[in-house]
Every structure is written in C-alpha cells, then in structure tokens.
N, C-alpha and C positions, 0 to 999 in steps of 0.2 A: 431594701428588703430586710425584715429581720429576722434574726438567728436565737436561738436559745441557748442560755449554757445553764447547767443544772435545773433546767426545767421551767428558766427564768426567759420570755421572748427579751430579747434586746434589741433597742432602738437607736439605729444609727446617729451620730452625732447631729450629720445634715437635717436627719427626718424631724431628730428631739425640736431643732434649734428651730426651725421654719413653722413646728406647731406654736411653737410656746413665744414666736417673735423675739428672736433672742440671732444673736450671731453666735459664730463657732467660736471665734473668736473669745467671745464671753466666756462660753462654758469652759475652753480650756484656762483662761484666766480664772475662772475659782477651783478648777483642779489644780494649776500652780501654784493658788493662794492656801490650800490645801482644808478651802470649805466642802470639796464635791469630788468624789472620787467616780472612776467609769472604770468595765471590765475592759479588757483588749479581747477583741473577738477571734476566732480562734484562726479566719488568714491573716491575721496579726497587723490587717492593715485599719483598721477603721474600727475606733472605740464603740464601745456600746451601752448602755443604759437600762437597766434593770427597771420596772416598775416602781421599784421601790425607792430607786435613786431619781427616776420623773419628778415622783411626788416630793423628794428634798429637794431638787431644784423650784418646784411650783412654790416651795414654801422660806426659800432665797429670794426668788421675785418676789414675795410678799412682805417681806422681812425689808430685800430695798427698797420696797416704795414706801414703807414703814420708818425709812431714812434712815435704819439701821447700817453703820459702814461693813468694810470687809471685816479690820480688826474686830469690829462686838461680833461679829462672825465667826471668826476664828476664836475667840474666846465662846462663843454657845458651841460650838463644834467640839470644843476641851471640852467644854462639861458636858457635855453628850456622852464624849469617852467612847472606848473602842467597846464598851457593852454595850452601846448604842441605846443607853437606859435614856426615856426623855425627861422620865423624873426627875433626872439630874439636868436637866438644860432649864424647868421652867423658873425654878427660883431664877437662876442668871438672866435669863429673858426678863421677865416683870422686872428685876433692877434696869434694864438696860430700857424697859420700856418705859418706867417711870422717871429715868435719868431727862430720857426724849421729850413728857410730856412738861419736867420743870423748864428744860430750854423754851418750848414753845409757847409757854406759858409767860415765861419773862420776855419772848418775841412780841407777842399779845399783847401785855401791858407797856413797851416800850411804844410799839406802834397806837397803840391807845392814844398815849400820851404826845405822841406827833400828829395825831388826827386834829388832837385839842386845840397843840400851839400852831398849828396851819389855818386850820378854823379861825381859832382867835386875832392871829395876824390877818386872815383875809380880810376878817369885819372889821378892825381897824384903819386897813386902806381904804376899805369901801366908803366909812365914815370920813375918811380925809380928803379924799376925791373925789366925794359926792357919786360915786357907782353903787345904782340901788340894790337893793337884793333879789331883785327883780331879775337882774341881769347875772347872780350866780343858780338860779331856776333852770337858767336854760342850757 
C-alpha cells in the first residue's frame, strides 16, 4: 500500500523492488553506499520512495548496465551535490562514460587481434595435418 508525505505517494521498498526486478537487498545496499536515499514512512517501519527517487534508481540501473561501478557512482552523486543541480553531474558522467568507451575499445582491439592469431594458428594446423577448410565450415 502507498503512503504520501508531502504530497509525495511513496512506494514501499517491496513494491519498488519487485517492479523494477531488483532485490531489497540491492536497494538498501546503494542507500549504504550512499548513491540512493529513501523517506521512512511515517509507522516508521517500512521505507518508502518518492517518484522522484524511482526515477534515480531507474537511472542507477541504467548507469549499471552502462558498467558504471558504485565508486563512478558515488563520485556522480558528489557532483550532483545536495542542490541536486544535474548540470553538475553531466560533465563527470561523459568523463566517466568516455573513460568506459577507451577500456572497451582497447577490449575490441585486443580481442581483434586474438581472432587473427587463432585464425592464423588454425590454418597452419589445418595445412600441417592435411584438415580441409571444408571441415572448419562446419
């Protein structure tokens, strides 16, 4: 069931966590990590979730499958800042997102170049042992 506090419906932990395929578990680990903050509802037993706070955890999950860790987390969180201005998080993001795409990029050409020397070892056995290329077709 949700509750309102300042005019805000709040969405129970259980409720958030089950939409968004997430364990509770999770969510209270980025409240510990201190990327996600929740109100305490007002029987003081069961945290609760503002709209506003959905939509920054929607954009955590997107951010981790972005392969962004907790720490680049914590650090966009800092520059977010308690103005919650985002104008200060997007420079930090785009560094953090272009940090991501050099790694992947040097993944890219490392695996490139083990496509080549596996390739090229294969057709050299192939030649040695008389196995057609007929037989890597298949």
């Amino acid at each position: 069931m949700d509750e309102t506090i300042r005019g805000e419906e709040l969405t129970p932990i259980g409720d958030l966590a089950i939409s968004l395929g997430l364990t509770t578990r999770t969510i209270r680990y980025w409240e510990e990590v201190g990327i996600l903050e929740s109100v305490q509802r007002s029987d003081g037993a069961t945290r609760g979730f503002t709209p506003y706070m959905v939509r920054r955890i929607k954009f955590i999950i997107k951010l981790k499958e972005l392969g962004l860790t907790i720490k680049e987390m914590q650090d966009l969180y800092v520059a977010y800042g308690e103005a919650k201005q985002t104008e200060r998080m997007i420079p930090r993001l785009l560094e953090i997102l272009d940090e991501h795409l050099e790694k992947i990029d040097e993944k890219m050409a490392k695996l490139a170049s083990l496509r080549s020397d596996i390739d090229s070892y294969r057709h050299k056995m192939a030649e040695k042992f008389g196995a057609s290329e007929r037989d890597h077709q298949q």
